[in-house]
C-alpha positions in Angstrom: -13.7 -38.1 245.1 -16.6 -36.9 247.4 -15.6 -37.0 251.1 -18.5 -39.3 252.3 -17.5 -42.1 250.2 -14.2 -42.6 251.7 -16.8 -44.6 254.2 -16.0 -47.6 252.2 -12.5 -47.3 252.3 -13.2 -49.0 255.8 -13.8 -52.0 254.0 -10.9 -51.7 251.2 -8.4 -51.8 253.9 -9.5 -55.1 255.2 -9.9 -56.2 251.8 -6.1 -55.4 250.9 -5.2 -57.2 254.2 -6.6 -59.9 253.4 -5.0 -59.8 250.3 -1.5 -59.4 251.9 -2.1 -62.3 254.2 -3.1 -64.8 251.4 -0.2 -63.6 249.1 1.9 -67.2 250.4 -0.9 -69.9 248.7 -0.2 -71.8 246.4 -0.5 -70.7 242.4 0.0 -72.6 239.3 0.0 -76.0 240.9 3.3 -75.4 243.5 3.0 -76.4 246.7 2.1 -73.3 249.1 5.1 -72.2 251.3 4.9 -71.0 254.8 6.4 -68.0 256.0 5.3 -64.8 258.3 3.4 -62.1 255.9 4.1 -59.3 258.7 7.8 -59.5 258.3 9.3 -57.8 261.2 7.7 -57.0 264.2 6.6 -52.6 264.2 6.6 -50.4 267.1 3.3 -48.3 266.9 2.7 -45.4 269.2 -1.2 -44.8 269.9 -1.6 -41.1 271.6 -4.6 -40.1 272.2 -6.6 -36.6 274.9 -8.2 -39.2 276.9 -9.0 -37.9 279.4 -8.8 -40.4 282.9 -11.7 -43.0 283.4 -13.4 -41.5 279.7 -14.6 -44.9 278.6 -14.8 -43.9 274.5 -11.4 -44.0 274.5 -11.3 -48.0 275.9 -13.4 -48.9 272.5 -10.4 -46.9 270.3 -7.9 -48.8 272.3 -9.5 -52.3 271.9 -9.4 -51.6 268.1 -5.7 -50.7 267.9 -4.9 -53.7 270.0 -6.7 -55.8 267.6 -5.1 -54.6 264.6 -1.6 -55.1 266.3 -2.2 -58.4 267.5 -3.4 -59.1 263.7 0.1 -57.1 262.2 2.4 -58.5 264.6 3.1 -54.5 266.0 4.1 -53.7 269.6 1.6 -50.8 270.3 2.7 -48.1 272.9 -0.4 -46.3 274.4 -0.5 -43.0 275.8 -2.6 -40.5 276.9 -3.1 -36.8 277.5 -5.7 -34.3 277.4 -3.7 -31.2 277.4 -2.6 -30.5 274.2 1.2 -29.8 275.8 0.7 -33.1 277.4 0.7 -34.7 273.5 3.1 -32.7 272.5 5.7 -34.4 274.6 4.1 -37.5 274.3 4.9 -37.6 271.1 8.3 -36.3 271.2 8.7 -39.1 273.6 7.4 -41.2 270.7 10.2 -39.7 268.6 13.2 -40.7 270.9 12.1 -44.0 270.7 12.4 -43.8 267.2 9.6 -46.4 266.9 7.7 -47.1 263.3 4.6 -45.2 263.0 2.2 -42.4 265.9 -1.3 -42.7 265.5 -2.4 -39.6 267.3 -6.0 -37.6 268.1 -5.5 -33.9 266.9 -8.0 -32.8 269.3 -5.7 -29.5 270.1 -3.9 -29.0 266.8 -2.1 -25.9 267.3 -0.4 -27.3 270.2 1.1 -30.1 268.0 2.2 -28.4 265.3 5.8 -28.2 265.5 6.3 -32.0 267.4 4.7 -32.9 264.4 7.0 -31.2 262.0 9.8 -33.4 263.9 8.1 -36.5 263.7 7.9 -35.7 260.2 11.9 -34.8 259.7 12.4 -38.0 261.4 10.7 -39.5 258.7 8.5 -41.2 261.4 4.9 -41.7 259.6 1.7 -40.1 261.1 -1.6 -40.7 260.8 -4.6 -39.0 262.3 -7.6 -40.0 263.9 -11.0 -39.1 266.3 -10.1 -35.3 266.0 -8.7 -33.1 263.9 -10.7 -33.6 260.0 -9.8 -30.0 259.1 -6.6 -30.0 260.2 -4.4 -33.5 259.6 -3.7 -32.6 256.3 -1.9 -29.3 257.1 0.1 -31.0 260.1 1.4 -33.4 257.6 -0.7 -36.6 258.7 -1.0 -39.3 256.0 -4.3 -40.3 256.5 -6.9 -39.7 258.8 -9.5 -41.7 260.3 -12.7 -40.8 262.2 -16.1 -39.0 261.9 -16.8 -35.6 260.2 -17.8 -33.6 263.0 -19.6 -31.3 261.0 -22.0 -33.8 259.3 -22.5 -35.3 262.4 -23.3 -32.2 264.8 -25.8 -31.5 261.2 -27.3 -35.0 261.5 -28.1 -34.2 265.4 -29.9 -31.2 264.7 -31.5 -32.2 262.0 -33.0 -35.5 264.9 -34.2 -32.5 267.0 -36.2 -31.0 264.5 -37.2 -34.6 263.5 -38.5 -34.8 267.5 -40.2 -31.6 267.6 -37.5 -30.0 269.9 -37.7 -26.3 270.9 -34.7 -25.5 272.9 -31.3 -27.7 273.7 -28.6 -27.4 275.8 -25.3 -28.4 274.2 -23.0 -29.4 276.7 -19.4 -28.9 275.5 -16.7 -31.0 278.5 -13.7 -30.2 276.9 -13.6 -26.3 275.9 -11.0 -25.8 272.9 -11.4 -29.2 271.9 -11.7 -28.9 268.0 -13.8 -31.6 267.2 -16.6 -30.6 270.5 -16.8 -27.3 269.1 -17.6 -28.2 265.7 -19.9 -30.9 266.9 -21.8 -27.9 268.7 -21.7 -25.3 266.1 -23.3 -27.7 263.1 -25.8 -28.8 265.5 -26.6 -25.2 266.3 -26.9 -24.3 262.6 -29.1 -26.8 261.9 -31.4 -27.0 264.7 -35.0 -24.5 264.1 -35.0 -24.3 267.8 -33.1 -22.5 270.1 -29.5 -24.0 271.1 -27.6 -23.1 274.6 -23.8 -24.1 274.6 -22.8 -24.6 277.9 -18.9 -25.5 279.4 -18.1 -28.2 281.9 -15.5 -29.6 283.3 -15.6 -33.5 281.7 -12.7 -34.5 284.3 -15.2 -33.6 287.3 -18.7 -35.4 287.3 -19.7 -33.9 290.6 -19.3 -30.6 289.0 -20.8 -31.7 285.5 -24.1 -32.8 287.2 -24.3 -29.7 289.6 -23.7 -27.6 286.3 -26.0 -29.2 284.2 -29.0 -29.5 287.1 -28.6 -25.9 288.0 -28.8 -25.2 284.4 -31.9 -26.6 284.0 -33.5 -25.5 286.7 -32.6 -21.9 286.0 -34.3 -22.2 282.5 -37.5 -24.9 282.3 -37.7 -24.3 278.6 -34.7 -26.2 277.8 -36.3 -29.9 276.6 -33.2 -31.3 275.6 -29.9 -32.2 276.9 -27.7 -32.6 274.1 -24.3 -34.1 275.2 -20.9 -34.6 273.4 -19.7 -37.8 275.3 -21.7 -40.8 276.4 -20.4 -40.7 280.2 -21.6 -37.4 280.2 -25.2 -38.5 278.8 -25.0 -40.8 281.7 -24.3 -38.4 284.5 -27.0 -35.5 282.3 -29.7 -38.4 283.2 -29.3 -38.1 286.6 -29.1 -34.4 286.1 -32.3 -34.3 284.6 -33.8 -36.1 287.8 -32.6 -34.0 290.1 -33.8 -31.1 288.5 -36.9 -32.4 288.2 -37.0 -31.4 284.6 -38.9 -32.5 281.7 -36.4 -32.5 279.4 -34.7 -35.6 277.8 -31.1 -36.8 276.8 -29.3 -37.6 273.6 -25.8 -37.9 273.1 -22.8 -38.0 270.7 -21.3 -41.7 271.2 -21.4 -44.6 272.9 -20.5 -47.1 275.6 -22.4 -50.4 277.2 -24.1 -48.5 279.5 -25.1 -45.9 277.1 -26.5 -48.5 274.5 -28.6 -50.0 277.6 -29.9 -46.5 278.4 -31.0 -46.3 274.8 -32.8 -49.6 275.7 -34.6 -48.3 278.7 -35.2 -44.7 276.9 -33.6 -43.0 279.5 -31.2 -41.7 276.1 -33.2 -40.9 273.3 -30.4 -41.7 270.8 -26.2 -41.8 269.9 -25.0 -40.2 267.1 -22.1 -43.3 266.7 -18.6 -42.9 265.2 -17.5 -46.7 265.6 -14.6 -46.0 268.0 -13.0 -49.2 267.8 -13.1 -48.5 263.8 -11.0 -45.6 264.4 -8.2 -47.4 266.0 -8.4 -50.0 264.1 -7.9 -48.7 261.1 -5.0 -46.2 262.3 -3.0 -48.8 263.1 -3.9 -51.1 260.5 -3.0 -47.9 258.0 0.2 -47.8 259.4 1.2 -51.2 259.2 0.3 -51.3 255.4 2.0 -47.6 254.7 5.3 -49.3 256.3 4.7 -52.7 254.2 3.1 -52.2 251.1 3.2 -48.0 250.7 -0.8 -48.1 250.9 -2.4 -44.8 251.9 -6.4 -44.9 251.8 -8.1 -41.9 250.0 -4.8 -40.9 248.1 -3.6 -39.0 251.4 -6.6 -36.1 250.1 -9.7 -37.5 251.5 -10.0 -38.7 255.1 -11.5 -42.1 255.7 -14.8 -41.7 257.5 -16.2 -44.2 260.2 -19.4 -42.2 260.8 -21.6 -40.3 261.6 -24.5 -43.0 261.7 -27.5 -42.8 264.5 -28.8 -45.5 267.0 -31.9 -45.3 269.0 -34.8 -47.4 269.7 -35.4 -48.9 265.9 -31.6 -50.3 265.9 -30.0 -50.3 269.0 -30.6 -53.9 269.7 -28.8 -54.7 266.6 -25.7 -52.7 268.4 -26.1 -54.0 271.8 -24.7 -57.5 271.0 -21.5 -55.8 269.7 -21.6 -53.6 273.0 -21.1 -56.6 275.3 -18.0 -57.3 273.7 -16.7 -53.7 274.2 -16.3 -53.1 270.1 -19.4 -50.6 270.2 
């Protein structure tokens, strides 16, 4: 089975809920009988590299709070965006010897051997936002999220499509797997000329100094591509104060970043549906542990992007953005 059509698997899992959650009506003329299709309540941990104040990560969250509320699971969220920081994160996870660890695998080589515990626990994993080329190896039964590759393609291929000569990619996270693939597809496909540049995605002071200096220092630079929708926000103002010419698009997005899109102070998103991703991880959990469902066979990951908005669509995203889902 081709990788991009694991897209739809999206859908089969809601389907198969659904399924699960009508399995008490009636049949055969008896009377239905009420009872609770979740069966006892799951302890899910959520772990993700958010790093503080990082809105994306509030859209993954919502998700997996939706799909526990729906599954009757007490989710446990933590954070980290040190790849050590994870690590004993989920060891923690471990202790608690709780049902399931949805984790990003943003930093793979730093979870390797917490993983293999989790595993001899007999703890279930699941992957999701980071890590495509890796959950597989670190023993993950599914994984959920964009492949950064076709994505970081699908960007280069919109600056071509715009006539672009010369972008700066602006990585916030350096060693991050999934930025660095994001960069490198983008810089295969683009015709133009593509700069990466390293900043420090904790420290918006320092990412707008970095990214206005930048610009200054080279005026042939005539886009700003960006990995992270705060950090399209803060590149906008970055642009100003340069007093450059060139204009903003971004991986991701947030409310703000879909009302930029509005005002075309962002030229477009390349979208992963965040709230997808946690969604479904936790809703893949609670299957695995009640039914012994793994999407895509455990081979193929299930893909919730990549899939552009701009100008021609963003309205049609906007209404989902007031609610936080987009």
């Amino acid at each position: 089975m081709k990788r991009s059509s694991m897209a739809t698997v999206a859908v089969a899992l809601t389907v198969v809920t659904a399924l699960l959650l009508s399995a008490c009506s009636s049949s055969g003329g008896k009377d239905s009988v009420d009872k609770d299709v979740t069966g006892p309540q799951q302890t899910i941990a959520l772990i993700t590299h958010s790093a503080k104040g990082d809105t994306f990560w509030d859209i993954v969250r919502a998700g997996a709070e939706d799909a526990a509320a729906k599954d009757n699971i007490k989710l446990k969220y933590y954070a980290d965006p040190e790849g050590s920081g994870q690590a004993k994160l989920i060891q923690n996870a471990i202790d608690q010897k709780v049902d399931g660890i949805a984790v990003t695998l943003a930093k793979p080589d730093a979870l390797k051997s917490v993983l293999k515990k989790a595993a001899d626990a007999k703890i279930p994993v699941v992957g999701l936002n980071s890590g495509i080329d890796q959950w597989k190896e670190l023993g993950a039964l599914e994984y959920f999220g964009n492949d950064e590759s076709l994505a970081g393609t699908a960007f280069g291929k919109k600056l071509n499509d715009v006539g672009a000569k010369k972008t700066l990619c602006v990585i916030h996270e350096q060693g991050q797997v999934a930025q660095e693939a994001r960069c490198k597809a983008l810089k295969e496909a683009f015709h133009g000329k593509t700069v990466i540049q390293y900043v420090d995605g904790a420290n918006m002071p320092d990412v707008k100094s970095s990214i206005t200096s930048k610009l200054q220092a080279d005026k042939k630079i005539d886009y700003v591509s960006c990995l992270a929708a705060p950090i399209a926000m803060t590149a906008v103002k970055a642009v100003s104060s340069a007093k450059s010419k060139a204009k903003v698009a971004t991986f991701d997005t947030n409310k703000e970043l879909v009302g930029a899109i509005k005002d075309g102070d962002v030229q477009w998103a390349v979208d992963q549906q965040p709230y997808l991703q946690g969604y479904l991880a936790v809703d893949g959990l609670w299957l695995y542990n009640t039914n012994g469902d793994v999407s895509g066979g455990g081979t193929q990951p299930v893909l919730t992007g990549p899939a552009i908005v701009d100008k021609s669509n963003v309205d049609d995203i906007a209404k989902w953005a007031k609610n936080g889902t987009r």
